[in-house]
N, C-alpha and C positions, 0 to 999 in steps of 0.2 A: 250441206251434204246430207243424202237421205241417211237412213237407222241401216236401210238393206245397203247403200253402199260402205255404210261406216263399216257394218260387220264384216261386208266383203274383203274388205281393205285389211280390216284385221285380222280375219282368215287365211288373208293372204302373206302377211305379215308373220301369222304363224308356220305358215310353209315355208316361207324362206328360214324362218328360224330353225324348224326341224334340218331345211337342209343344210344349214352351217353347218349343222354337227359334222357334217359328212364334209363340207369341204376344210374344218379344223383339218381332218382325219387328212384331205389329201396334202395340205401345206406343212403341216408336219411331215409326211410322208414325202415331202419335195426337200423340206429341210435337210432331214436325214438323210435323204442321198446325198443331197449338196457336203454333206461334213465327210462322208464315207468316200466320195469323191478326193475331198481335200487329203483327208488321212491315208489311203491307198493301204498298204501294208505296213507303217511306220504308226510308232509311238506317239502320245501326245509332245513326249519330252525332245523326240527328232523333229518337230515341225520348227521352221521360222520364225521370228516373230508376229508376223504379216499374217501366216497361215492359223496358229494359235488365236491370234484377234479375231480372225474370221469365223471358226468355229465356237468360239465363246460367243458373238455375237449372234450364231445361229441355235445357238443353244438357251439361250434366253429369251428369242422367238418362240421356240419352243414349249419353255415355261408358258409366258402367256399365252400361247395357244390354247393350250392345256385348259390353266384357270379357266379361259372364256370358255371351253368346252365343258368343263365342271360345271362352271355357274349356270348356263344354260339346260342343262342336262338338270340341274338340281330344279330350276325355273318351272320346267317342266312337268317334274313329277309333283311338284308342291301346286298345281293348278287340277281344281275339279271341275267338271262338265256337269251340265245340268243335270245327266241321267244321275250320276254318283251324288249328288244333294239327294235324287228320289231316292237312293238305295237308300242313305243315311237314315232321312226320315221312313221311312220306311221298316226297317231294321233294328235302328235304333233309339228313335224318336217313339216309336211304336205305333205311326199314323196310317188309319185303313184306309185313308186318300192322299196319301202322300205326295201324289202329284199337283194335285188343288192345293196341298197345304205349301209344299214349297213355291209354288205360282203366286200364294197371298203373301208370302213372307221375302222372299227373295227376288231381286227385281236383274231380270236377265238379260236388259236391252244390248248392255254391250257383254257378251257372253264368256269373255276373257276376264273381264273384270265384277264377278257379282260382288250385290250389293243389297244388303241388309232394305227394306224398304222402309221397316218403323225403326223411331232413333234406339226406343228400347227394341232389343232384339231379345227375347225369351225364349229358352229354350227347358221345355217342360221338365219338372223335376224327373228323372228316372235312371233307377242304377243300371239300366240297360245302355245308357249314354256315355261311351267312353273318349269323344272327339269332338270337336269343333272340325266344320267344312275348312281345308284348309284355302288360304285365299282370298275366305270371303270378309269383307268391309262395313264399316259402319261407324254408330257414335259408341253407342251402348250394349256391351255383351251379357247378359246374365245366364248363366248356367248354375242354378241352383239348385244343392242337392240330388246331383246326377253322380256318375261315378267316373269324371275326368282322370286319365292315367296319367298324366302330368299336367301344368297350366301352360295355357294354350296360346303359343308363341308365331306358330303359324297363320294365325288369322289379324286382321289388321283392324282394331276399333280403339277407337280414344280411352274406353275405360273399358275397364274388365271384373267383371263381378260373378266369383265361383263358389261363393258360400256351402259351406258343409260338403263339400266334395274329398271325404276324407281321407284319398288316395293322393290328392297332390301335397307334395313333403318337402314341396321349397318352390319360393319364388326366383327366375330366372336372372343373373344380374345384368346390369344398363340398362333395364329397362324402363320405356320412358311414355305413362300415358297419364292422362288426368283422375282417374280413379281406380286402384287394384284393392278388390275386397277378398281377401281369403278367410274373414274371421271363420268357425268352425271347421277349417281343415287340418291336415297332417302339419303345417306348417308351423312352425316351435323355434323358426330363426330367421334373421335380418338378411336379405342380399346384401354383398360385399360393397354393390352401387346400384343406386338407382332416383329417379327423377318422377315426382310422383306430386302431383296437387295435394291427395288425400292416400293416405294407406288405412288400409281396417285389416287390425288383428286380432282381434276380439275373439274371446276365448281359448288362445294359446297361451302357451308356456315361458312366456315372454318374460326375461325378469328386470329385465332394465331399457331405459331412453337414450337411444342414440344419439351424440352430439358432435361428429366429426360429419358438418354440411358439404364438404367437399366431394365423400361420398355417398353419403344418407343425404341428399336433396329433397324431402319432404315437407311440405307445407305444414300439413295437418295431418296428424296420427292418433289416433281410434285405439286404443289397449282396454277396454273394459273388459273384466273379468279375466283377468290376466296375473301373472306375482309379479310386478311391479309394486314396487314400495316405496319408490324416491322419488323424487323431481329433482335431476341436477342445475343446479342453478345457472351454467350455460345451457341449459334447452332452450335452442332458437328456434322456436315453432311461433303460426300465426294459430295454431289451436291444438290443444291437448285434451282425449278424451281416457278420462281415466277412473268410471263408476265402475262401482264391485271390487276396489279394490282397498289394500290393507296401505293406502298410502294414508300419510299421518301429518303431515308437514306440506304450507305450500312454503316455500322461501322466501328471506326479505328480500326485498327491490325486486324481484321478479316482475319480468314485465312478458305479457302475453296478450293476443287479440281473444280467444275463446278458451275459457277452462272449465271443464266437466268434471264435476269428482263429485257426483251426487250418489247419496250410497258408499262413500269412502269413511275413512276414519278420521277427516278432515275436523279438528274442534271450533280453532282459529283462522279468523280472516286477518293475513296480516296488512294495519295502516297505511300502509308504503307499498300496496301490490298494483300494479298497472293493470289494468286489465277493460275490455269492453266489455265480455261477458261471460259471469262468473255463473256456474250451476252447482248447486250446494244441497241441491232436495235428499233429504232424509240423511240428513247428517246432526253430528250434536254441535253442531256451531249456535249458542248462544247469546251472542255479542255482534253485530252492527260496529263496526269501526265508529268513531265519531269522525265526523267532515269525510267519509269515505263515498267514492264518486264511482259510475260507471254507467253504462248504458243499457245492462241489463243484470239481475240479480234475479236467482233464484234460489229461494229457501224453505220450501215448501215443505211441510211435516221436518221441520227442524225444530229445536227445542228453543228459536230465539220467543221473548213474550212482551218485550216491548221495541218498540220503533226508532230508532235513534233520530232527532230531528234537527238534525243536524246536517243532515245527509242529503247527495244529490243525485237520484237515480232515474231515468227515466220509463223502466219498466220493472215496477217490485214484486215480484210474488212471494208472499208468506202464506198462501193458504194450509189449511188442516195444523196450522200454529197456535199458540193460546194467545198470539195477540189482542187484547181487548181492545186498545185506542187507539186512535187516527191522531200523531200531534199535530196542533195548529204549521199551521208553515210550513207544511213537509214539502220540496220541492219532489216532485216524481210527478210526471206526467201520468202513467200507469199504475195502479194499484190494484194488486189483486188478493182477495182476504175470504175468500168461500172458505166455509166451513170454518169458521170462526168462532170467540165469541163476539165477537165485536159487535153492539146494539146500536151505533149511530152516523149516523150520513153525517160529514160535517158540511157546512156554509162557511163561504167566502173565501177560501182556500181557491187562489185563482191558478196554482200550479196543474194541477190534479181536473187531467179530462175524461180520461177513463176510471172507474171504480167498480170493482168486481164483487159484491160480498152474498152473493148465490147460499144459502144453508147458510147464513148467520145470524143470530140474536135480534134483526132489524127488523122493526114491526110500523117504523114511521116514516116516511116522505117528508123532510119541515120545507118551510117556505125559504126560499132562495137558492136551492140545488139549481147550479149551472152546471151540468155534463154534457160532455158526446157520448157518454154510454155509460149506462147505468145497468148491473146486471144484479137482479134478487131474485131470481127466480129460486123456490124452494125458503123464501121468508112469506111467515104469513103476517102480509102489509094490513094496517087495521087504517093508518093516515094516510092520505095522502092530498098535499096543499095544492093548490091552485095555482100558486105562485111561483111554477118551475117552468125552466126551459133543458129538455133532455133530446139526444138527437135521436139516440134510441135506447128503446127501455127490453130488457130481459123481465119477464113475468111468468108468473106461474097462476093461471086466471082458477085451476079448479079446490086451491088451498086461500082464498080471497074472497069477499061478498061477494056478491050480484053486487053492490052499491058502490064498492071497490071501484072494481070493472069499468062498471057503466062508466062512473068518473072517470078513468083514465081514458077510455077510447073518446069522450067528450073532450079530454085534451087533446088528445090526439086529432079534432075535427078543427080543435081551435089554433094550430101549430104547434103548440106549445110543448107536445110530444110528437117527434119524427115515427120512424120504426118504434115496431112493438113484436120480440119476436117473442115467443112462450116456450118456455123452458119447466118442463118435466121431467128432465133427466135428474138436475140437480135434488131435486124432492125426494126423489126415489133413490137415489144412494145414499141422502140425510137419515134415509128411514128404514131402512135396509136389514 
């Protein structure tokens, strides 16, 4: 089927629709007589039994007539034409080609049904924006920092993202998509139900974690900068984001896929916590469990100063920590230690393929560094051995000899060094 007879069909499609309205109007209008017929001059209470069946059965006709005439009458006005997307933008978007712009952004082959053309659909920040096109489709909504009168219920897109729009005052309930972000709006409380991948509440007045999943269906929930202060120890989430806040405590046996509480009050990591991946940056946790496992840790500007070696992590960050030493054995695949003091690469550690130590104490390369990635960019290297295989190296070539240099890029001729990418960012906030 061609595009021009699709549309035709559905034009046509639409006509008949308008004219249902009109023939509800006359089957009702047949009904009615039919009952007014039955009843003549008599009471409900004088009819038959026979005659009362009838009219009740024609009366519930009725009813549904109605609805389908409601629904479709509502169908109707909740569909916009192309020209009313140009007014929008135009008006409210505040666009001096608004016809070009909605042409780029909105794709109007089948012209009953638009449809967003990019998955992100963005719609420019401005408090002049009080509406979402009603109707229109897609993956991704972001209305950011515009001035929505309420959140936008009539449009159909998988997620929904109205950041700072400080006029919306509650999210609507059952509602059911893969991402709703209201963080910085009016909104300060939970729908009663709803079915959500991810919710972001971020910076409301939130002060507790909802744990009745029957109707709080939430995967993942986002409360930074929130008064939240607890973790009840039924929160069945696969992740909890909870920086900038006054929470103090995580719970024992707590088990969780993603925990954020960096910036929190968090001191202790408890022994006995499940988790994949724990984020703890700039907090006063101290202390490394011993034999504590996980797939991803972060602890970056925390007050811990040694390394527990004990531990099974595969991605560690402690930079801007006072950690000095690398213990032997440490299983972590990952290690990241900028800004450190740490002064030395260890050898032979076959766990350890990545090593980050960008602004640290390390001034020497020794013989037998095995990595896939080695990042010093911001150490001013004085050695560096012959005797490495690196897959790729982070450097900073203008705080280094010429004789540095030259050597490394002759590794680099000789395999022995893959990539060499050059990092001057790190130097410059070392030095700052």
């Amino acid at each position: 089927m061609t595009l021009d007879n699709m549309t035709m069909q559905r034009f046509e499609q639409s006509l008949e629709s308008e004219q249902s309205g009109l023939n509800y109007q006359e089957e009702i209008a047949n009904s009615q007589t039919r009952i007014d017929n039955i009843r003549g001059e008599r009471e409900f209470e004088e009819l038959n039994a026979k005659e009362r069946a009838g009219i009740l059965e024609l009366m519930n006709q009725i009813e549904t007539l109605q609805q389908k005439q409601l629904m479709e009458k509502k169908d109707r006005e909740q569909r916009w034409i192309r020209e009313m997307f140009i007014d929008w933008a135009r008006d409210e978007v505040g666009k001096k080609d608004p016809e070009t712009w909605i042409d780029k952004k909105i794709d109007f082959s089948d012209p009953f049904e638009p449809k967003a053309k990019d998955d992100y659909f963005r719609i420019p920040g401005s408090k002049s924006v009080k509406r979402v096109p009603m109707g229109l489709r897609g993956k991704i909504l972001a209305a950011i920092n515009c001035d929505l009168d309420t959140f936008p219920v009539d449009c159909e897109f998988e997620s929904i993202l109205v950041v700072g729009n400080g006029r919306i005052t509650e999210i609507p309930n059952d509602l059911k998509k893969k991402r709703i972000d209201v963080s910085d709006t009016g909104v300060n409380s939970y729908p009663q139900s709803i079915t959500c991948n991810e919710l972001l509440m971020n910076g409301s007045t939130v002060d507790y974690i909802p744990t009745d999943k029957s109707t709080f269906r939430v995967k993942r929930l986002n409360l930074n900068k929130t008064s939240v202060t607890d973790i009840p120890q039924d929160a069945d989430y696969e992740g909890l984001s909870l920086t900038f806040t006054d929470v103090e405590i995580i719970p024992d046996n707590f088990s969780i896929k993603v925990l954020n509480l960096s910036k929190s009050k968090v001191k202790v990591i408890p022994p006995d916590l499940n988790c994949e991946e724990l984020h703890l940056s700039g907090t006063d946790v101290e202390v490394i469990p011993h034999g504590f496992e996980c797939d991803e840790l972060t602890l970056s500007d925390s007050k811990v100063k040694v390394i527990t070696p004990d531990i099974e992590i595969n991605f560690l960050d402690l930079d801007e920590t006072d950690v000095r030493k690398i213990p032997d054995g440490l299983k972590c695949t990952s290690l990241s230690l900028d800004m450190t003091p740490v002064d030395t690469i260890p050898v032979g550690n076959t766990f350890i393929k990545d090593l980050f130590l960008s602004g640290s104490q390390v001034k020497k390369v020794p013989a037998g560094v095995r990595l896939d990635a080695l990042r010093i960019g911001g150490c001013e290297i004085e050695e560096f051995s012959e005797d490495v295989k690196i897959g790729e190296l982070w450097i900073n070539e203008k705080i280094i000899s010429d004789e540095i240099y030259g050597k490394i890029l002759r590794l680099q001729k000789a395999g022995k060094i893959g990539e060499i990418i050059l990092d001057h960012d790190t130097y410059e906030r070392t030095n700052a």
